[in-house]
SELUMVEX-19817 format. One record per residue (C-alpha): x negated, y negated, z; residue in three letters; chain. Coordinates in steps of 0.25 Angstrom, whole numbers. Example, Ala and Ser with C-alpha at 12.3 -4.5 7.8 and 13.67 -1.06 7.14 Angstrom:
<recs>
X, Y, Z, aa, ch
-49, 18, 31, ala, A
-55, 4, 29, ser, A
</recs>
This chain:
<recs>
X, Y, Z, aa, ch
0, 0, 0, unk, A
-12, -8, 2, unk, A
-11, -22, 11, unk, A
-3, -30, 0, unk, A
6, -38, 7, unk, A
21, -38, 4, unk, A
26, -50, -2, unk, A
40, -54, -7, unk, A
46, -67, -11, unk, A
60, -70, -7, unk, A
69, -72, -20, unk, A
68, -89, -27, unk, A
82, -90, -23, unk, A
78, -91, -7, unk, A
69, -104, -10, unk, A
82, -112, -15, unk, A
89, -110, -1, unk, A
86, -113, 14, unk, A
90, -106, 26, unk, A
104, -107, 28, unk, A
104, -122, 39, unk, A
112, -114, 48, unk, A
105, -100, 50, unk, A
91, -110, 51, unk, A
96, -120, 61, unk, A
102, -108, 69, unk, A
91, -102, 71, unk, A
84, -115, 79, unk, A
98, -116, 87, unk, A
96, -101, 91, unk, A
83, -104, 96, unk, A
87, -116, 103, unk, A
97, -109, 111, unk, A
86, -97, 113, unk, A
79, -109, 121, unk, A
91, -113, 129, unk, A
95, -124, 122, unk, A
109, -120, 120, unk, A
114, -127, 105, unk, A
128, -129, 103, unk, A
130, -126, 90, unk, A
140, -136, 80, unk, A
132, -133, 67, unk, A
141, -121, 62, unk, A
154, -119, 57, unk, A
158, -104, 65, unk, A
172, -104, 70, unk, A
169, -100, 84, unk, A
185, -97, 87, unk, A
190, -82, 83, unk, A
202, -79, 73, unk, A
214, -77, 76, unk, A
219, -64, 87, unk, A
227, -59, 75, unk, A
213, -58, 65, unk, A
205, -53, 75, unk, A
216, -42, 81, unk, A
216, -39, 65, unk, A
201, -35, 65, unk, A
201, -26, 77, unk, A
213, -19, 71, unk, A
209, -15, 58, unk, A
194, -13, 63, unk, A
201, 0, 71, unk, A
206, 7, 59, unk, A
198, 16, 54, unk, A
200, 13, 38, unk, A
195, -2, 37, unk, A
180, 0, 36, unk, A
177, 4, 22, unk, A
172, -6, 11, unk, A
182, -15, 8, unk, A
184, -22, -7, unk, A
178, -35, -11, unk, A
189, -41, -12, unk, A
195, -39, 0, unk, A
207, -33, 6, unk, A
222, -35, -1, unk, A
226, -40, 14, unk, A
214, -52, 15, unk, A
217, -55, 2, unk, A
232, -57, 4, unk, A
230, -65, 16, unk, A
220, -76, 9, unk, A
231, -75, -1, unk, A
241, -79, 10, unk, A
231, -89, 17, unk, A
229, -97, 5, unk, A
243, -99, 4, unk, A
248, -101, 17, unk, A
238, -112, 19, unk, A
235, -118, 6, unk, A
246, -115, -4, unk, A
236, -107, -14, unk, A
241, -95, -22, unk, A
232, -84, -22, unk, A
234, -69, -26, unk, A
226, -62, -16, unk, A
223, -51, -27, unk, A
215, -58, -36, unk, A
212, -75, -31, unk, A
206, -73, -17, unk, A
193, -65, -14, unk, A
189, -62, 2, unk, A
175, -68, 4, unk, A
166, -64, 15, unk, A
165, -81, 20, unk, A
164, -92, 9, unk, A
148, -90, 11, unk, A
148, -77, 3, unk, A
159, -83, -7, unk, A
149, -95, -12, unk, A
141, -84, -15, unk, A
149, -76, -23, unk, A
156, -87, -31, unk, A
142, -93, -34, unk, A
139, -79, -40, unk, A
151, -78, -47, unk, A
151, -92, -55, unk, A
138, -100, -54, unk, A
125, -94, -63, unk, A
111, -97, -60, unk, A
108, -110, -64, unk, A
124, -115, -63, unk, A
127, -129, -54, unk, A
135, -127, -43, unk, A
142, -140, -37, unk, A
139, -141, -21, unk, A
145, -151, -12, unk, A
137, -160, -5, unk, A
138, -159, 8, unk, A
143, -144, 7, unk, A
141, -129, 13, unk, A
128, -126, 10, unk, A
129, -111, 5, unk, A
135, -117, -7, unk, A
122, -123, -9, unk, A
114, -112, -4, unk, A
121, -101, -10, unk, A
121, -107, -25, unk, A
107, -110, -23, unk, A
104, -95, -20, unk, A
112, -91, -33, unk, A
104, -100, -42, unk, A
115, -112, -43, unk, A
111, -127, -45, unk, A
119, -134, -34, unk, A
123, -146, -37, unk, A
128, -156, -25, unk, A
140, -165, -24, unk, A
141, -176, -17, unk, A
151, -176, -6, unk, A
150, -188, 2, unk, A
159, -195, 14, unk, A
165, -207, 6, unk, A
172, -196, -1, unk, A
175, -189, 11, unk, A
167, -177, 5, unk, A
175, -174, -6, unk, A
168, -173, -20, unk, A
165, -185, -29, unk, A
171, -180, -42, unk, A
166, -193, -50, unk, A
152, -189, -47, unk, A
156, -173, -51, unk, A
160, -178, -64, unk, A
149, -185, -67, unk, A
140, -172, -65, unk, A
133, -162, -73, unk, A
142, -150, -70, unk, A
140, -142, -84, unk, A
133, -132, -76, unk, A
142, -132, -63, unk, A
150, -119, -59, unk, A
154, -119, -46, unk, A
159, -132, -36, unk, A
159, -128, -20, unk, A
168, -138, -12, unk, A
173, -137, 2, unk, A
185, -143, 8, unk, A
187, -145, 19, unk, A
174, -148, 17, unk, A
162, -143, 25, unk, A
154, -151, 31, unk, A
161, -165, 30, unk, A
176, -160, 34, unk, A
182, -166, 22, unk, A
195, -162, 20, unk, A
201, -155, 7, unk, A
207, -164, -1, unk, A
218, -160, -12, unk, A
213, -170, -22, unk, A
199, -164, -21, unk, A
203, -151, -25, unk, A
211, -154, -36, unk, A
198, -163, -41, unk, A
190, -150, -41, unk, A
199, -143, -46, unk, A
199, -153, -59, unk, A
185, -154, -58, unk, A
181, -138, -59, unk, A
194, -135, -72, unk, A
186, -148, -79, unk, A
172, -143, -77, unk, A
174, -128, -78, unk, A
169, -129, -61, unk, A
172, -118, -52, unk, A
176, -126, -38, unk, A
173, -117, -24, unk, A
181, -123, -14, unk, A
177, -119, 0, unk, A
187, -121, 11, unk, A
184, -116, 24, unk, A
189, -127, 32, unk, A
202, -130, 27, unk, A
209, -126, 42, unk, A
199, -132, 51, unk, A
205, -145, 58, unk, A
213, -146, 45, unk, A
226, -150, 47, unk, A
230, -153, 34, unk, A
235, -145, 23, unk, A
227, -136, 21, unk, A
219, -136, 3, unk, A
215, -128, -3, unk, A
207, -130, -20, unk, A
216, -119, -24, unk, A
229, -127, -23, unk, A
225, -136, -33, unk, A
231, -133, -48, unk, A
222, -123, -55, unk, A
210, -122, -44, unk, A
211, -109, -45, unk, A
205, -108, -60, unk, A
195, -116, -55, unk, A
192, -115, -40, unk, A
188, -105, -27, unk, A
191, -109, -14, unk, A
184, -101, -2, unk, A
191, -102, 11, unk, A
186, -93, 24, unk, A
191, -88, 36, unk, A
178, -94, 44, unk, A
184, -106, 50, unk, A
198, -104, 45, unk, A
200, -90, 54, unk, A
189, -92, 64, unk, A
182, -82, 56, unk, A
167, -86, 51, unk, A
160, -72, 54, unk, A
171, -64, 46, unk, A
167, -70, 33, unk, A
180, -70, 27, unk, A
184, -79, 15, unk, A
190, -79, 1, unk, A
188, -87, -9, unk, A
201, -91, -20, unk, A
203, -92, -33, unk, A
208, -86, -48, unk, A
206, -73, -49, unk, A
196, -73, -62, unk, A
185, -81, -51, unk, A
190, -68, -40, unk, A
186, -58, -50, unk, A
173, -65, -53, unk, A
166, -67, -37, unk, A
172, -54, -34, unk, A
162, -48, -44, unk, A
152, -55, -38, unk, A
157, -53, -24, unk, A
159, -37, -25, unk, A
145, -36, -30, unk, A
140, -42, -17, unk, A
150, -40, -5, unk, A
159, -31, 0, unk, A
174, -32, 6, unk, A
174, -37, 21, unk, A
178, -29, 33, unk, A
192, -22, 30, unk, A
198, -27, 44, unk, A
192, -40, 45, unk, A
197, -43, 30, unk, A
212, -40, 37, unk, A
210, -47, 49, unk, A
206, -59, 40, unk, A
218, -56, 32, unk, A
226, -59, 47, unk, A
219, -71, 50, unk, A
222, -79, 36, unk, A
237, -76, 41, unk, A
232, -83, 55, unk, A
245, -95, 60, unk, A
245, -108, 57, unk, A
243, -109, 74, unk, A
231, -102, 73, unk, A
224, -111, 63, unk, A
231, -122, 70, unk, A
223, -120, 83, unk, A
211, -113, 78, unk, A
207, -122, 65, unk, A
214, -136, 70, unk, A
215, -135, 86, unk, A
200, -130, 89, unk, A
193, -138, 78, unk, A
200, -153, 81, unk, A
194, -150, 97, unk, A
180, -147, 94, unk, A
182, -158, 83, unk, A
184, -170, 90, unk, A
173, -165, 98, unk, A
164, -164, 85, unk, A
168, -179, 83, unk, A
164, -184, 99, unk, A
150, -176, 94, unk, A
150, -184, 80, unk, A
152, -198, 89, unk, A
140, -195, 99, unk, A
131, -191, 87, unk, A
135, -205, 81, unk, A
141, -198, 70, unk, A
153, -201, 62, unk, A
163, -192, 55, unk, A
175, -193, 46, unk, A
187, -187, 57, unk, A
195, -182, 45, unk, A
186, -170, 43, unk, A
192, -155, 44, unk, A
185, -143, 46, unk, A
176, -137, 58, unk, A
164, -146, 57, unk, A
164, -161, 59, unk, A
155, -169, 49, unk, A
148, -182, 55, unk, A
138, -194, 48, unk, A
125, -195, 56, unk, A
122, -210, 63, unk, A
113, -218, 52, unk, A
102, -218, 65, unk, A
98, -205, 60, unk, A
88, -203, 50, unk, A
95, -188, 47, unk, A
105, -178, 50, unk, A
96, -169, 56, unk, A
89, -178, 67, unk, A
104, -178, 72, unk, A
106, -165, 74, unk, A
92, -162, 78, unk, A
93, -170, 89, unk, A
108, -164, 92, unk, A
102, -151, 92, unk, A
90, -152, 101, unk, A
94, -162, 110, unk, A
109, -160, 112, unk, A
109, -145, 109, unk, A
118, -146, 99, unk, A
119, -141, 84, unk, A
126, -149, 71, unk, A
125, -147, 58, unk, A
117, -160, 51, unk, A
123, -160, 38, unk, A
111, -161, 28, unk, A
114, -147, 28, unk, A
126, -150, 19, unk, A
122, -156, 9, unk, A
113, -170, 8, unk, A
127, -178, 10, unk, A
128, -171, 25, unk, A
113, -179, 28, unk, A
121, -188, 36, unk, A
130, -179, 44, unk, A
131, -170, 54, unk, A
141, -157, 56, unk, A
148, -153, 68, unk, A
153, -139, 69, unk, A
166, -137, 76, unk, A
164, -123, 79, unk, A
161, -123, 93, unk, A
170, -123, 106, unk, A
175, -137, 113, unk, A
167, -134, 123, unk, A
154, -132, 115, unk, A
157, -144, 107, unk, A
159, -154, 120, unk, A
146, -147, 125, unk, A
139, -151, 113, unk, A
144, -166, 113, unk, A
140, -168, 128, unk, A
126, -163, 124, unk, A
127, -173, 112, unk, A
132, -183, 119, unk, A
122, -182, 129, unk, A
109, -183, 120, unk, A
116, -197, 114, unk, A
114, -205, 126, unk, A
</recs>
């Protein structure tokens, strides 16, 4: 064998990306805790409530029976199907056969994947929104994709600037990601948006991915969907997840929407890379898409509007300012000018009030001036973590 070392290189593709900011800065909030220092956390959007008695009871039932542990197909069960078919009626008005528009996704994450496979080739542009979710970014720079950034900015109330859209190069776009409610700045969904974007992707042979998580939380309003605008479904996919709909974020369950041409196409890809979910959880997901109105009442609007005005008692101590129409589970602030950046903000926050937000440089170049603040933790956690704050402001 002689005393040649091994040597291997990891594939190009792993010098376009970074480490995922979360699982990095994770690792430093795990060590400072090892030290004693005791972080609370308000970076990450992880429900930290349960679902509902009924999903759960659902779970436990059918992981008894003997006959629900087998492979399950791709497209998942008749009965999960039904119920997204159900849900998207019952709360948006959208008509969907069950058999052939929805396909059960394992979260939106692994979605973005497949639909990136499906429709975009190497070398293809893919419009990101600026601030956004950066796996749209990361994972169209894994498969090769140009991104190309749009500029969503506060004067607009973080909604797309359609003039500027139409003044670009988008002979070589395929794919469109937009997010409403969007994530990070809360901005609400707004009917005349989607029927833009629906105008825009028939005129410029654009496919439109509209994720939409957040519609329930601290939503009071109806509830939009892309899909109820006229002929979105020839021309769009909306994601939507149980994560912070259904308190349900480590059952990755999701589907995406839309005509059944686009189904047939990700589910090639799809059943080439995954396999069905867990039969009972698929059921118990099916129970809780038919969870009550009260339910959601109380565990998307009740919980999220207490830690919310404590969120907005944090944004005043930090000197921050914040737009109070926001929805969703995080609360989006613009730094004071006295700082030079985001991050000597929350550097400070972290190390001397013990207390970790997300500085919003991670969004996008547009998030350089803002902060986010997660509502993801218990009243009591949240008071804690403004004392502290309050505290190192003196």
């Amino acid at each position: 064998m002689g005393n040649r070392a091994f040597e291997i290189q990891p594939a190009q593709r792993l010098a376009t990306v970074s480490e995922y900011y979360f699982s990095r800065k994770l690792k430093e909030v795990a060590r400072l805790n090892a030290e004693g220092k005791d972080i609370i956390s308000l970076a990450i959007g992880s429900p930290d409530m349960p679902p509902s008695d009924e999903t759960i009871r659902e779970l436990c039932q059918q992981a008894q029976r003997p006959d629900t542990h087998g492979y399950q197909p791709t497209i998942g069960t008749p009965e999960l199907r039904q119920a997204m078919a159900r849900f998207y009626q019952r709360w948006y008005g959208v008509d969907l056969d069950p058999a052939s528009e929805i396909q059960p996704l394992i979260g939106s994450k692994e979605g973005i994947l497949h639909v990136t496979l499906t429709f975009v080739n190497p070398g293809d542009e893919v419009l990101v929104p600026n601030p956004g979710y950066p796996t749209y970014t990361s994972l169209s720079t894994l498969l090769g994709a140009k991104v190309v950034n749009y500029d969503l900015k506060q004067d607009n109330d973080w909604q797309p600037d359609f003039e500027a859209l139409e003044k670009a190069d988008l002979s070589r776009v395929k794919l469109m990601w937009t997010n409403y409610p969007h994530m990070p700045t809360g901005s609400k969904a707004r009917r005349e948006t989607y029927e833009r974007l629906v105008d825009f992707a028939l005129r410029h042979n654009i496919v439109i991915v509209n994720d939409n998580p957040y519609s329930f939380i601290l939503n009071r309003d109806e509830k939009l969907s892309i899909l109820q605008v006229p002929r979105a479904k020839e021309c769009c996919i909306e994601f939507n997840s149980m994560s912070k709909s259904h308190n349900m974020p480590g059952w990755r369950v999701g589907l995406l929407a839309t005509n059944a041409t686009f189904i047939q196409w990700i589910l090639k890809v799809k059943s080439n890379i995954d396999s069905g979910t867990f039969r009972p959880m698929q059921l118990a997901a099916a129970k809780a898409y038919d969870n009550t109105d009260e339910w959601h009442a109380q565990a998307n609007i009740e919980t999220y509007a207490s830690r919310r005005a404590i969120a907005e008692e944090i944004m005043r101590a930090l000197g921050c300012t914040y737009d109070p129409q926001q929805v969703g589970m995080f609360l989006w602030g613009r730094i004071p000018d006295s700082y030079d950046d985001v991050e000597q903000l929350t550097e400070r926050v972290l190390h001397e009030a013990r207390v970790f937000i997300t500085p919003g440089f991670i969004f996008g170049t547009n998030g350089a001036r803002y902060i986010r603040i997660s509502l993801c933790a218990k009243d009591q956690k949240m008071a804690e973590a403004l004392q502290r704050i309050k505290e190192t402001e003196k």
